[in-house]
N, CA, C and O atoms as a Tripos MOL2 file, in Angstrom:
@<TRIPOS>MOLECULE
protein
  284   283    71     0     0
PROTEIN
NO_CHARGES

@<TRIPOS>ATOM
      1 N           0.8410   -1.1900    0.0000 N.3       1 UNK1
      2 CA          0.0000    0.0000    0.0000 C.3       1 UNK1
      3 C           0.8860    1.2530    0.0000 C.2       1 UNK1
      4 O           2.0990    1.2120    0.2070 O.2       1 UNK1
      5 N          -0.0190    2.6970   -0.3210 N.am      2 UNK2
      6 CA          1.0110    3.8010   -0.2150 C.3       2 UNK2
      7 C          -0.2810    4.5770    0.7060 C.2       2 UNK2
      8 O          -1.4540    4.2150    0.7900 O.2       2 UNK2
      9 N           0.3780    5.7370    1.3330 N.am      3 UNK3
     10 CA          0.0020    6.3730    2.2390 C.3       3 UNK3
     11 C          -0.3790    7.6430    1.0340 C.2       3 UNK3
     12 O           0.1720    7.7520   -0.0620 O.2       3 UNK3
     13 N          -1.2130    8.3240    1.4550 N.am      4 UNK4
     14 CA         -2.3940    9.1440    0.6720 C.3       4 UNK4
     15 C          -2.6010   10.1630    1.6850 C.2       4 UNK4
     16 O          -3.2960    9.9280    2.6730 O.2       4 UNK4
     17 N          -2.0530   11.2460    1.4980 N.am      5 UNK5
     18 CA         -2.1520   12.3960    2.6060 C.3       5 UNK5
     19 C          -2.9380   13.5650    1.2880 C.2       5 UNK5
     20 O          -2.4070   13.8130    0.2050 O.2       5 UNK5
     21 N          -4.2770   14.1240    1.7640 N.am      6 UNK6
     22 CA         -4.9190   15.2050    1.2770 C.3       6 UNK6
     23 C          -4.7290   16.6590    2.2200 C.2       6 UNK6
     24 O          -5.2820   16.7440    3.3160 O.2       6 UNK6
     25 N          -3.7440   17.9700    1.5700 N.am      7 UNK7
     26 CA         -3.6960   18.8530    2.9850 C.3       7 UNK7
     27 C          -4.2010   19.8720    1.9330 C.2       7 UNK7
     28 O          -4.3110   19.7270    0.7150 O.2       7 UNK7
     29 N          -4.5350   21.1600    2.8790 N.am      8 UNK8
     30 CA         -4.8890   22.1450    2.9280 C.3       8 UNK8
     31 C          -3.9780   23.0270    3.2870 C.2       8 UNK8
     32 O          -3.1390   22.5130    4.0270 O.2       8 UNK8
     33 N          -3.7350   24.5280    2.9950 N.am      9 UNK9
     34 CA         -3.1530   24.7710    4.0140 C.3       9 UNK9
     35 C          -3.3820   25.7430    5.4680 C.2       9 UNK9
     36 O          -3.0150   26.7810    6.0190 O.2       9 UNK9
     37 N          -4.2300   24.6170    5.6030 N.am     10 UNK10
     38 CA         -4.7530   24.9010    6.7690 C.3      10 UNK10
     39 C          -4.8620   23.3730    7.8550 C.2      10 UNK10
     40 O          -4.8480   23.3170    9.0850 O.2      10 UNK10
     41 N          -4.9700   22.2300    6.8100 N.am     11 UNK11
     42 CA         -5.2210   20.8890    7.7140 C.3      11 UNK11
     43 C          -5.2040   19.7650    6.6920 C.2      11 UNK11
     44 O          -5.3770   19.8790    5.4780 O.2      11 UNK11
     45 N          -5.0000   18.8170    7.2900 N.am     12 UNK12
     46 CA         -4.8410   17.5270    6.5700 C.3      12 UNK12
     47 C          -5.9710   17.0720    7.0150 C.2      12 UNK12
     48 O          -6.4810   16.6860    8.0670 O.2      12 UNK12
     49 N          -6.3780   17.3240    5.2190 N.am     13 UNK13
     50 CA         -8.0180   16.5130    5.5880 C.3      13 UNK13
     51 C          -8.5260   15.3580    4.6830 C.2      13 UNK13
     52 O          -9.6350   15.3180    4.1510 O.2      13 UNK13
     53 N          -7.2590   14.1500    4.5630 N.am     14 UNK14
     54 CA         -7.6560   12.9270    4.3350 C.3      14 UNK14
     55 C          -6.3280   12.2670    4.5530 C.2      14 UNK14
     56 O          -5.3370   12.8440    4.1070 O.2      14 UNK14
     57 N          -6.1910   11.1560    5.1710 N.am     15 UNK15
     58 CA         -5.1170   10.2920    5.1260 C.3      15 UNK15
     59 C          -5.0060    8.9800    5.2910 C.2      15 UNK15
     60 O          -4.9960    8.5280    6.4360 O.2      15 UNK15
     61 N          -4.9070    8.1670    4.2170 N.am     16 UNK16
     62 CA         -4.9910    6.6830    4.6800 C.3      16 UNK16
     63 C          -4.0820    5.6900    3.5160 C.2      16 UNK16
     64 O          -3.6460    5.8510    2.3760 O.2      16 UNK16
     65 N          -4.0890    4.8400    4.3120 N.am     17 UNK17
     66 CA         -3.4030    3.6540    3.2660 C.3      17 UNK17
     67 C          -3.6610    3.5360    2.5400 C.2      17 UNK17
     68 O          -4.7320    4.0490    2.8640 O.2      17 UNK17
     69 N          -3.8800    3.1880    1.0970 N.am     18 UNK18
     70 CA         -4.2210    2.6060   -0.0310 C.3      18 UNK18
     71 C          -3.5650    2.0330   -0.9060 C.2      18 UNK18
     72 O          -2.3590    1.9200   -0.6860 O.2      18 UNK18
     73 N          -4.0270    1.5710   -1.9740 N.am     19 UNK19
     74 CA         -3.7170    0.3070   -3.1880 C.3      19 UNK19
     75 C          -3.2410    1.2190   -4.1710 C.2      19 UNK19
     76 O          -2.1750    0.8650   -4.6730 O.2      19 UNK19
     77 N          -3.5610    1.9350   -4.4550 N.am     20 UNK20
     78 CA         -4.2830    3.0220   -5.8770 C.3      20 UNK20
     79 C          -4.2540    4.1960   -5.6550 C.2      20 UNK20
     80 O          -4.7030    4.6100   -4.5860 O.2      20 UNK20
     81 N          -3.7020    5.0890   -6.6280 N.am     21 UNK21
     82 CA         -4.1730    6.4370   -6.6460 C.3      21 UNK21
     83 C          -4.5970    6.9900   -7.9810 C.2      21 UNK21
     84 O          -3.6930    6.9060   -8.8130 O.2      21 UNK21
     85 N          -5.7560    7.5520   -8.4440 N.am     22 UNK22
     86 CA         -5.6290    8.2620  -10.1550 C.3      22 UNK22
     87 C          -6.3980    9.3840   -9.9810 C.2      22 UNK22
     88 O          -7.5780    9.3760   -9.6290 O.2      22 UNK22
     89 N          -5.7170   10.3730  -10.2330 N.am     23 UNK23
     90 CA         -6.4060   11.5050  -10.3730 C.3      23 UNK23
     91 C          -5.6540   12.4310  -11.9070 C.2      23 UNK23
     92 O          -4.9400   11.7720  -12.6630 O.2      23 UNK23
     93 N          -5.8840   13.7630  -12.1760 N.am     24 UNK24
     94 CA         -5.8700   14.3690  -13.3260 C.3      24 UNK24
     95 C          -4.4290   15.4440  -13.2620 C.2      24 UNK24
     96 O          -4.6360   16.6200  -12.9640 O.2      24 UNK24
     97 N          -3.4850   15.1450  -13.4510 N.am     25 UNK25
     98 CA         -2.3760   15.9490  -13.2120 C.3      25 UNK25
     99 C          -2.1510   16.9300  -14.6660 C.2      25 UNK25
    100 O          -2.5490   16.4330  -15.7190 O.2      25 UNK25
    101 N          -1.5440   18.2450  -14.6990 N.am     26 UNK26
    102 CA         -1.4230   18.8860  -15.6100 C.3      26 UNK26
    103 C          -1.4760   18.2410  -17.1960 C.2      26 UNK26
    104 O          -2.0460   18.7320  -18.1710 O.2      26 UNK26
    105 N          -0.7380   17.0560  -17.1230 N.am     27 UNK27
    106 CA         -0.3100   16.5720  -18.1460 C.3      27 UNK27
    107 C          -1.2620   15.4590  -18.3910 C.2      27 UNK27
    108 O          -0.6080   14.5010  -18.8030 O.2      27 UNK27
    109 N          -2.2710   15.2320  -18.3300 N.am     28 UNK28
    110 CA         -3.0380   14.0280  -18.5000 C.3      28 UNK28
    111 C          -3.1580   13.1670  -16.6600 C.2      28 UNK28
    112 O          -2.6120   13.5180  -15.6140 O.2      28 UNK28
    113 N          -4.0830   12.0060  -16.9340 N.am     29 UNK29
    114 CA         -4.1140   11.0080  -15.7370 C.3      29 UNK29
    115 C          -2.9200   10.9290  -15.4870 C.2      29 UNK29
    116 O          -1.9670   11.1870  -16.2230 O.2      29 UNK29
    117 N          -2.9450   10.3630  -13.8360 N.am     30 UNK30
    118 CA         -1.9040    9.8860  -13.7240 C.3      30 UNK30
    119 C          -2.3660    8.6920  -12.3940 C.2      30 UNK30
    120 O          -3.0920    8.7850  -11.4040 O.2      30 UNK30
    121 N          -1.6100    7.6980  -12.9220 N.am     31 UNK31
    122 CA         -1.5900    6.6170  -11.6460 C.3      31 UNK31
    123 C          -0.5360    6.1340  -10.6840 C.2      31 UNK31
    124 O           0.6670    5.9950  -10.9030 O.2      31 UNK31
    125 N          -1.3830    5.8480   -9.3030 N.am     32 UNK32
    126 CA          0.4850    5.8820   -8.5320 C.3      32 UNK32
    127 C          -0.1130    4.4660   -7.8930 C.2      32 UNK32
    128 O          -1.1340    4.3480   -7.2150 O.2      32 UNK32
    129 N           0.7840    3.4640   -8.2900 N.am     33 UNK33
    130 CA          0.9170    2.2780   -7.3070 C.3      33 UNK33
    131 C           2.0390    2.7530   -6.3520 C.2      33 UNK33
    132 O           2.6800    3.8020   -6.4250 O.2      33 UNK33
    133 N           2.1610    1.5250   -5.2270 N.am     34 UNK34
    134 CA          3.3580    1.3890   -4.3720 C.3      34 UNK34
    135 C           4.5140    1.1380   -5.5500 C.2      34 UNK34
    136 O           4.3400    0.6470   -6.6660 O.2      34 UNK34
    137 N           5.9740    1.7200   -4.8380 N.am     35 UNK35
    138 CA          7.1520    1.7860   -5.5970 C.3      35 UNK35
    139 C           6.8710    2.6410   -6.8660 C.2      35 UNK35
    140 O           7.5490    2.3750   -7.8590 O.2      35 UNK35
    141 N           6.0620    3.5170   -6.9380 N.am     36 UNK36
    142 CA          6.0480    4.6910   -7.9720 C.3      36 UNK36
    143 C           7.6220    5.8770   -7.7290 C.2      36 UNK36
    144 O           8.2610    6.2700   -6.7530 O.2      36 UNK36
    145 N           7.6890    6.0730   -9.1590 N.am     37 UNK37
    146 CA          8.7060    6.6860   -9.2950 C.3      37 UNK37
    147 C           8.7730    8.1170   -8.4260 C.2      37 UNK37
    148 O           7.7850    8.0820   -7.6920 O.2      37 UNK37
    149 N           9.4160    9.2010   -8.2200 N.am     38 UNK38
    150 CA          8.8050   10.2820   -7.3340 C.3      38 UNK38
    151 C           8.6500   10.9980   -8.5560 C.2      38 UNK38
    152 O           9.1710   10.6860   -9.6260 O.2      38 UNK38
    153 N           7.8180   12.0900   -8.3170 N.am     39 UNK39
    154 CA          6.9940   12.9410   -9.6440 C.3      39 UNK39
    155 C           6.2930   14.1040   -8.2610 C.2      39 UNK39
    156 O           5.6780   14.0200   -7.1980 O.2      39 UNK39
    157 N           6.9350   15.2050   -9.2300 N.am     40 UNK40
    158 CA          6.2150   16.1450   -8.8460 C.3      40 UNK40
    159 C           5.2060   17.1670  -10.2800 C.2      40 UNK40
    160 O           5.6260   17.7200  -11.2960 O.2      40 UNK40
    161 N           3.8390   17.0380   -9.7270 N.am     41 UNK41
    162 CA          3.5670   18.2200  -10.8270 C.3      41 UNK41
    163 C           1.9800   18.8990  -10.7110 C.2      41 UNK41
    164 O           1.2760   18.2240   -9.9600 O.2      41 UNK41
    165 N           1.4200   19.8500  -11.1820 N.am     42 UNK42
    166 CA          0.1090   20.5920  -10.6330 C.3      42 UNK42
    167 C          -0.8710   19.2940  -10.5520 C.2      42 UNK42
    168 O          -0.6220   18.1060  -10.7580 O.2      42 UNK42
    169 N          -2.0250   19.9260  -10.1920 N.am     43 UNK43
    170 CA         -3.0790   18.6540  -10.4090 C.3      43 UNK43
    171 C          -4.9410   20.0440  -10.8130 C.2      43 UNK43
    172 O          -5.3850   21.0600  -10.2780 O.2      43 UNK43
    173 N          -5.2440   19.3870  -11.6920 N.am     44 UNK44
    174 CA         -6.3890   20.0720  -11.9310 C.3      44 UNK44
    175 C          -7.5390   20.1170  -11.2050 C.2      44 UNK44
    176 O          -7.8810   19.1090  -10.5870 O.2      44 UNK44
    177 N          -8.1770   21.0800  -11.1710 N.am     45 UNK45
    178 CA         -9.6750   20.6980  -10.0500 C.3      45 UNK45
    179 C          -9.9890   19.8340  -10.7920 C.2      45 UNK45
    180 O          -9.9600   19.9090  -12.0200 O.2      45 UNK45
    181 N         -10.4480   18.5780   -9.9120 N.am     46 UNK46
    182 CA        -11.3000   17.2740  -10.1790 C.3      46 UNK46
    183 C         -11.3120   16.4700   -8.8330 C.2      46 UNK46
    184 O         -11.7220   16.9260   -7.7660 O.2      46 UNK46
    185 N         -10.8730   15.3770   -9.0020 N.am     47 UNK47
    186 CA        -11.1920   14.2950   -8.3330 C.3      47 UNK47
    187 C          -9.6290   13.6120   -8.1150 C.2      47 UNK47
    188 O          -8.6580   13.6850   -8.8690 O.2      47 UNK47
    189 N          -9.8170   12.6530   -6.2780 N.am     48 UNK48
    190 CA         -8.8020   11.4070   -6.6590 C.3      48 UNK48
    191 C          -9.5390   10.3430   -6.1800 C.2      48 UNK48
    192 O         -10.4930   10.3830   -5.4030 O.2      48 UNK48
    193 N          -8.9380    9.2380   -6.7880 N.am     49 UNK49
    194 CA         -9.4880    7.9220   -6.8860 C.3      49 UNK49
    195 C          -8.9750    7.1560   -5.7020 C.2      49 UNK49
    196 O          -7.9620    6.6900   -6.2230 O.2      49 UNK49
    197 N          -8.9710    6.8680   -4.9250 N.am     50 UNK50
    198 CA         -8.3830    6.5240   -3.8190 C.3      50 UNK50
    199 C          -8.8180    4.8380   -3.8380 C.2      50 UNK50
    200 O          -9.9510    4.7770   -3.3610 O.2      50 UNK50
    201 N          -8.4800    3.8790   -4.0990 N.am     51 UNK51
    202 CA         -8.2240    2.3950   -4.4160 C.3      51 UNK51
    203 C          -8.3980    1.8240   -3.1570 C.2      51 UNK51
    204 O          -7.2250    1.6410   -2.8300 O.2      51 UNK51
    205 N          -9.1830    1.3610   -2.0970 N.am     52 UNK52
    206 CA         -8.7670    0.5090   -1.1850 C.3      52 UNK52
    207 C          -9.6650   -0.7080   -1.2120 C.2      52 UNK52
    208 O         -10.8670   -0.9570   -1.3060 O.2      52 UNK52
    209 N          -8.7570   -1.2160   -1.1130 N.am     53 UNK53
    210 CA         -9.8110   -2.9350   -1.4660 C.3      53 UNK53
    211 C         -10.1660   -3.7040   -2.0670 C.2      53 UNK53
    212 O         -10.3930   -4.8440   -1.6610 O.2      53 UNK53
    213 N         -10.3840   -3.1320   -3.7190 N.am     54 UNK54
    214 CA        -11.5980   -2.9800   -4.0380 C.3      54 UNK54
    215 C         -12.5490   -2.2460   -4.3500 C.2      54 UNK54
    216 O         -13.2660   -2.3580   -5.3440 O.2      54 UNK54
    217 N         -12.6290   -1.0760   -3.1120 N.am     55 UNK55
    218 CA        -13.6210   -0.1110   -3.3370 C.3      55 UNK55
    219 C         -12.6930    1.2430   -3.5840 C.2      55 UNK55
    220 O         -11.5510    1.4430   -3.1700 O.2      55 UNK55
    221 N         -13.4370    2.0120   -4.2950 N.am     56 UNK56
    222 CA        -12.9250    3.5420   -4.6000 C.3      56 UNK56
    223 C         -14.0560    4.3370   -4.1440 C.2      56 UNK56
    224 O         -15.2750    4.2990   -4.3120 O.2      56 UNK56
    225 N         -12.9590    5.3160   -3.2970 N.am     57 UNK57
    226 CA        -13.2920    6.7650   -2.6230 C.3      57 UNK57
    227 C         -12.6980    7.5790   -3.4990 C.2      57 UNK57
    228 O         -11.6020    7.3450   -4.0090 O.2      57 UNK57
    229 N         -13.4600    8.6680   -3.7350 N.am     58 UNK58
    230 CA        -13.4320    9.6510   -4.7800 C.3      58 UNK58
    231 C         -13.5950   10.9200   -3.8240 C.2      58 UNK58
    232 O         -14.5980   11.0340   -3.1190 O.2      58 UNK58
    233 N         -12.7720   11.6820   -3.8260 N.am     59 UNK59
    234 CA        -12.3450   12.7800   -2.6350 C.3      59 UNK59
    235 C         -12.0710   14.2060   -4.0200 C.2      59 UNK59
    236 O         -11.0790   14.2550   -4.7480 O.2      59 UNK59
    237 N         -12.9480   14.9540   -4.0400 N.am     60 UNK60
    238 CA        -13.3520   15.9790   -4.8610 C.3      60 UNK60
    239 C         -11.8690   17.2640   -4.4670 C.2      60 UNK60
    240 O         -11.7900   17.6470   -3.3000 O.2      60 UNK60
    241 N         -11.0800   17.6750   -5.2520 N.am     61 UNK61
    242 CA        -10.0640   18.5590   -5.2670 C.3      61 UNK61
    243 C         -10.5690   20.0270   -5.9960 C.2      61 UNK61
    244 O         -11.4260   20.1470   -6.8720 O.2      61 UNK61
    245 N          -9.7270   21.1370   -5.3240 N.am     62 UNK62
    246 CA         -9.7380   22.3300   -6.2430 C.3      62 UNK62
    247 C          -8.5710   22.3830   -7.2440 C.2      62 UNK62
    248 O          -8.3020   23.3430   -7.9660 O.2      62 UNK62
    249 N          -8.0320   21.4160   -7.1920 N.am     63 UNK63
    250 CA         -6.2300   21.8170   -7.8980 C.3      63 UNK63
    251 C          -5.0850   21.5900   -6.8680 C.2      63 UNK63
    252 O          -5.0860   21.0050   -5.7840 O.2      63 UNK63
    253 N          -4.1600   22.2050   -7.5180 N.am     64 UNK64
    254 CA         -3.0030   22.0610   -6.3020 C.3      64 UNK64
    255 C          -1.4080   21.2060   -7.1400 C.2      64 UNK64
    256 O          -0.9920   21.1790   -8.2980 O.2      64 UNK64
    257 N          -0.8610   20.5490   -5.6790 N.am     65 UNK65
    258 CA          0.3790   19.6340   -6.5870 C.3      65 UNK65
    259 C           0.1070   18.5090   -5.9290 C.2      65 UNK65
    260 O          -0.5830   18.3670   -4.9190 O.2      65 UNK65
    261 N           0.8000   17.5620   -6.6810 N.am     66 UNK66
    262 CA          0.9970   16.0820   -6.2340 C.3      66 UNK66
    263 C           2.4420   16.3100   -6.3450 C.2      66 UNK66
    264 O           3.0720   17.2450   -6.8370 O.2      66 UNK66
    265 N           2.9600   14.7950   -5.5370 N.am     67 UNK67
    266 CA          4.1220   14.7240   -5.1210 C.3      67 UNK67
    267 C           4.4610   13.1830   -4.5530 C.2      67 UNK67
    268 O           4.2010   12.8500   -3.3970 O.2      67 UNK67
    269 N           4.9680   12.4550   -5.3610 N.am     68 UNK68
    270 CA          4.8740   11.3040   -5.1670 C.3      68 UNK68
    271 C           6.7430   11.4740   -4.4780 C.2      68 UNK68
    272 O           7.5270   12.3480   -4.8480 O.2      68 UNK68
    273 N           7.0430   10.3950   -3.4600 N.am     69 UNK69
    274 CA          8.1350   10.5930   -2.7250 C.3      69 UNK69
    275 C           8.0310    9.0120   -2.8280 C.2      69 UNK69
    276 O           7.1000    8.2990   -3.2040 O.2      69 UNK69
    277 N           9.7280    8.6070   -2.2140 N.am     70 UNK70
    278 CA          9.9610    7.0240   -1.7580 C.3      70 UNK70
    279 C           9.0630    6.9000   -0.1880 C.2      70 UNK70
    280 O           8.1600    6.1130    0.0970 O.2      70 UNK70
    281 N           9.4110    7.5000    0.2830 N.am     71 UNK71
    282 CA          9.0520    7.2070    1.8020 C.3      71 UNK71
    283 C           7.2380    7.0930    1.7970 C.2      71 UNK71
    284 O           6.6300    6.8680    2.8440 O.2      71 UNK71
@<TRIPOS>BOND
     1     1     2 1
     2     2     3 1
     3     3     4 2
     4     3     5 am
     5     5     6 1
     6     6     7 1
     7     7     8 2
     8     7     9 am
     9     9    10 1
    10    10    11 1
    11    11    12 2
    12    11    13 am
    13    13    14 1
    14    14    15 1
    15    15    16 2
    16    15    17 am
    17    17    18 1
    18    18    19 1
    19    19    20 2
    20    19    21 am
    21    21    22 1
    22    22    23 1
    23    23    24 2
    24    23    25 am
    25    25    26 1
    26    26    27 1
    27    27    28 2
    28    27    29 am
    29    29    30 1
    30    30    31 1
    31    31    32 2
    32    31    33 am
    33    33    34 1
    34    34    35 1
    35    35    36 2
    36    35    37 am
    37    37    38 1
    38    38    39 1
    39    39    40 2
    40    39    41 am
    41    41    42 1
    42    42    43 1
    43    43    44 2
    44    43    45 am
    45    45    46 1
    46    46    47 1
    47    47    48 2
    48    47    49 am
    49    49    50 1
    50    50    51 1
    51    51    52 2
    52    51    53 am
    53    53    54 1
    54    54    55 1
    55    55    56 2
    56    55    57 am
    57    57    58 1
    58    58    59 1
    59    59    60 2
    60    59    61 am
    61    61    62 1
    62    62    63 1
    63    63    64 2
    64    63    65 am
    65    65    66 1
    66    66    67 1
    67    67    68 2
    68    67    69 am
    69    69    70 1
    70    70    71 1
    71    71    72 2
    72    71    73 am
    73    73    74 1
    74    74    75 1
    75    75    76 2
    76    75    77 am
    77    77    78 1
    78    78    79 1
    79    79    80 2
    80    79    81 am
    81    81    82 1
    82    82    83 1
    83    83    84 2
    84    83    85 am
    85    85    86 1
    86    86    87 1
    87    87    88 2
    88    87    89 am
    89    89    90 1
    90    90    91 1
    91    91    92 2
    92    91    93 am
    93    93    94 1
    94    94    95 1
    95    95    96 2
    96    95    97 am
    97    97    98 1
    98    98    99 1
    99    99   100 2
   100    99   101 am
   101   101   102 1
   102   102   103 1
   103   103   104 2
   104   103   105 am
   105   105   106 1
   106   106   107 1
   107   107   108 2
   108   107   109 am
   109   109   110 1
   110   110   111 1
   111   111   112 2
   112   111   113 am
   113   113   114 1
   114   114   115 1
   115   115   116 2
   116   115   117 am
   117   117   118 1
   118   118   119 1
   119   119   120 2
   120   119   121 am
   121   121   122 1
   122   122   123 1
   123   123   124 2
   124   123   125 am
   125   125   126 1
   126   126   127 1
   127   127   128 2
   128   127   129 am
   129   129   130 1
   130   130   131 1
   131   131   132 2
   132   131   133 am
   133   133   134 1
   134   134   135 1
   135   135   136 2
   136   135   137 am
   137   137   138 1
   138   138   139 1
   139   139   140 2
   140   139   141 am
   141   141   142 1
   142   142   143 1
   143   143   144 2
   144   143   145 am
   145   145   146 1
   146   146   147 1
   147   147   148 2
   148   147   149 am
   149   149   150 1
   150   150   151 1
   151   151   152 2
   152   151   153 am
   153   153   154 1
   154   154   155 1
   155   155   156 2
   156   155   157 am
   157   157   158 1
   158   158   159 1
   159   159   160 2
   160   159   161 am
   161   161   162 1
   162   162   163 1
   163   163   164 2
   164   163   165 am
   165   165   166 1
   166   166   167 1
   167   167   168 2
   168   167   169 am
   169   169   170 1
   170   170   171 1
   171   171   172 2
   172   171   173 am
   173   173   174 1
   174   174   175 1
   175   175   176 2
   176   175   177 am
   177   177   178 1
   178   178   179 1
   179   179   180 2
   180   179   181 am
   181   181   182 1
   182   182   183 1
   183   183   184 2
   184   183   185 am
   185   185   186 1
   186   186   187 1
   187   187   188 2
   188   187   189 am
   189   189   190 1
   190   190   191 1
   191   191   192 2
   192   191   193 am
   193   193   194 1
   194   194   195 1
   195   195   196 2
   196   195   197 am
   197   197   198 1
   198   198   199 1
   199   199   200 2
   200   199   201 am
   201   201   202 1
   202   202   203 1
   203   203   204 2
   204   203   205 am
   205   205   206 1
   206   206   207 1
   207   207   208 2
   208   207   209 am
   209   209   210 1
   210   210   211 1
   211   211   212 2
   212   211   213 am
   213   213   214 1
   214   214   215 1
   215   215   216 2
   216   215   217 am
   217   217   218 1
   218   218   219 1
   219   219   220 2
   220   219   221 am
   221   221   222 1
   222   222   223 1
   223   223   224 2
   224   223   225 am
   225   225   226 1
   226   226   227 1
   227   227   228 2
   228   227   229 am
   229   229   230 1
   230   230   231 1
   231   231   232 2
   232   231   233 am
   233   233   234 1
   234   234   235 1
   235   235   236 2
   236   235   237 am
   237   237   238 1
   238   238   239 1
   239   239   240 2
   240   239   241 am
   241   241   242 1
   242   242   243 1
   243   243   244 2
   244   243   245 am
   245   245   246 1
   246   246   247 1
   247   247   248 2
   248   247   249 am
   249   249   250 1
   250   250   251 1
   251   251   252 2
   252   251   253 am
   253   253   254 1
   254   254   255 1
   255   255   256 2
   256   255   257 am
   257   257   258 1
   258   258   259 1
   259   259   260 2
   260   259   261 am
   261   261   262 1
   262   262   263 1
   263   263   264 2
   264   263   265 am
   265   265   266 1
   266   266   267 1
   267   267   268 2
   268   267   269 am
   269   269   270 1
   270   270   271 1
   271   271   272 2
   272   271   273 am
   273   273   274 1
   274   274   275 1
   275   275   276 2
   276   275   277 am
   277   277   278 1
   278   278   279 1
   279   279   280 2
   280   279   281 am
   281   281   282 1
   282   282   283 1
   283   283   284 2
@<TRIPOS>SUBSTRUCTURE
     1 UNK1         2 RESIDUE 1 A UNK
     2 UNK2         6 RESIDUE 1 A UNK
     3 UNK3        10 RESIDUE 1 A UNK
     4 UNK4        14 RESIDUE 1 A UNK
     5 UNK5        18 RESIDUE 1 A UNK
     6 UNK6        22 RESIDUE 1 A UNK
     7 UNK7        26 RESIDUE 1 A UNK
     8 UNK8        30 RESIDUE 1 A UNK
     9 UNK9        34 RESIDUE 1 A UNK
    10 UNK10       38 RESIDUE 1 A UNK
    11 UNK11       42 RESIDUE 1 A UNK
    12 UNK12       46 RESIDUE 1 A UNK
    13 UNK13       50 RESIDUE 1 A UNK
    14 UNK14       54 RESIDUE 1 A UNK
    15 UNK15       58 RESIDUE 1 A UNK
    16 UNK16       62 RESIDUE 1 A UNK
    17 UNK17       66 RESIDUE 1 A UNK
    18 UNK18       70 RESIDUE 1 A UNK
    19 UNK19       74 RESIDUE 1 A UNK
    20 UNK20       78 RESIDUE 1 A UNK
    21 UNK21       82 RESIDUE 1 A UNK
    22 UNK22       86 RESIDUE 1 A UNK
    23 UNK23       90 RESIDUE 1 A UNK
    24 UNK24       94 RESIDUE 1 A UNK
    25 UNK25       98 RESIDUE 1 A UNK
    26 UNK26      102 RESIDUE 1 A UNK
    27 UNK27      106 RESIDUE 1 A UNK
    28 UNK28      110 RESIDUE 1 A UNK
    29 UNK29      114 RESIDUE 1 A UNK
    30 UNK30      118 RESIDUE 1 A UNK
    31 UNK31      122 RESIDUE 1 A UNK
    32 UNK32      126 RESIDUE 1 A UNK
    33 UNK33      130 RESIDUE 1 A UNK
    34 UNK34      134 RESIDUE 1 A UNK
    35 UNK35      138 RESIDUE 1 A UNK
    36 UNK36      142 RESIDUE 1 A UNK
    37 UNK37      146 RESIDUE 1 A UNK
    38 UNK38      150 RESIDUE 1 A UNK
    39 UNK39      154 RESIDUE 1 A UNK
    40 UNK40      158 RESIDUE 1 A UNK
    41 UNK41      162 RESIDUE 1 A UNK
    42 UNK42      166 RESIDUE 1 A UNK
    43 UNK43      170 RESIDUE 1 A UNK
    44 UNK44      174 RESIDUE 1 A UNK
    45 UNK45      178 RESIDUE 1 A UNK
    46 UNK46      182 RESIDUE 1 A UNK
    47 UNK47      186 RESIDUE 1 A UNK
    48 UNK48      190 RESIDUE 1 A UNK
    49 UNK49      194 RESIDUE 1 A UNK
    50 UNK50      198 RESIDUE 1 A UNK
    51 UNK51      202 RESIDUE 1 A UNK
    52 UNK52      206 RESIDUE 1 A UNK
    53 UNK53      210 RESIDUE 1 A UNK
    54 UNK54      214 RESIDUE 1 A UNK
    55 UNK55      218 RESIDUE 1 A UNK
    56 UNK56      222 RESIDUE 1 A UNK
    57 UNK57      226 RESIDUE 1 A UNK
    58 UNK58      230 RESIDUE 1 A UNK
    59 UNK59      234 RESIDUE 1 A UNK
    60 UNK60      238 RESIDUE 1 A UNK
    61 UNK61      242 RESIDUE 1 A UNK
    62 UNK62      246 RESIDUE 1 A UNK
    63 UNK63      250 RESIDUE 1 A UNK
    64 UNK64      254 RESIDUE 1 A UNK
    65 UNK65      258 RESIDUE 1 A UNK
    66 UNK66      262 RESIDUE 1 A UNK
    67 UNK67      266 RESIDUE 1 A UNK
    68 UNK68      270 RESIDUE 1 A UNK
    69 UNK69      274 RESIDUE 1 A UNK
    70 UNK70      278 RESIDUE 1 A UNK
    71 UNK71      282 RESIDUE 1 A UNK
């Protein structure tokens, strides 16, 4: 699994384990399994797909960056 932190800057307001990530980055989709490369880049208002289980949670965004790291 990879850890899935949603912040604000004001608060971290989603965080959990998951399988999966896909949401809409500047450049087209983008998907992050565990052992994803690190990538930094904007992300468009939409949506992320949050993978656990099986089931997908869909957690509504204004924009912002992603930032995929090793740790």
């Amino acid at each position: 699994t990879i850890q899935l932190d949603i912040v604000t800057p004001e608060r971290l307001v989603y965080s959990k384990q998951v399988n999966m990530v896909i949401t809409k980055a500047a450049n087209g989709d983008i998907g992050i399994l565990p052992n994803h490369a690190p990538v930094v880049s904007t992300l468009l208002p939409t949506s992320v797909c949050a993978k656990i289980d099986g089931k997908d949670e869909d957690i509504a965004i204004g924009g912002g960056f992603l930032e995929v790291s090793p740790e």
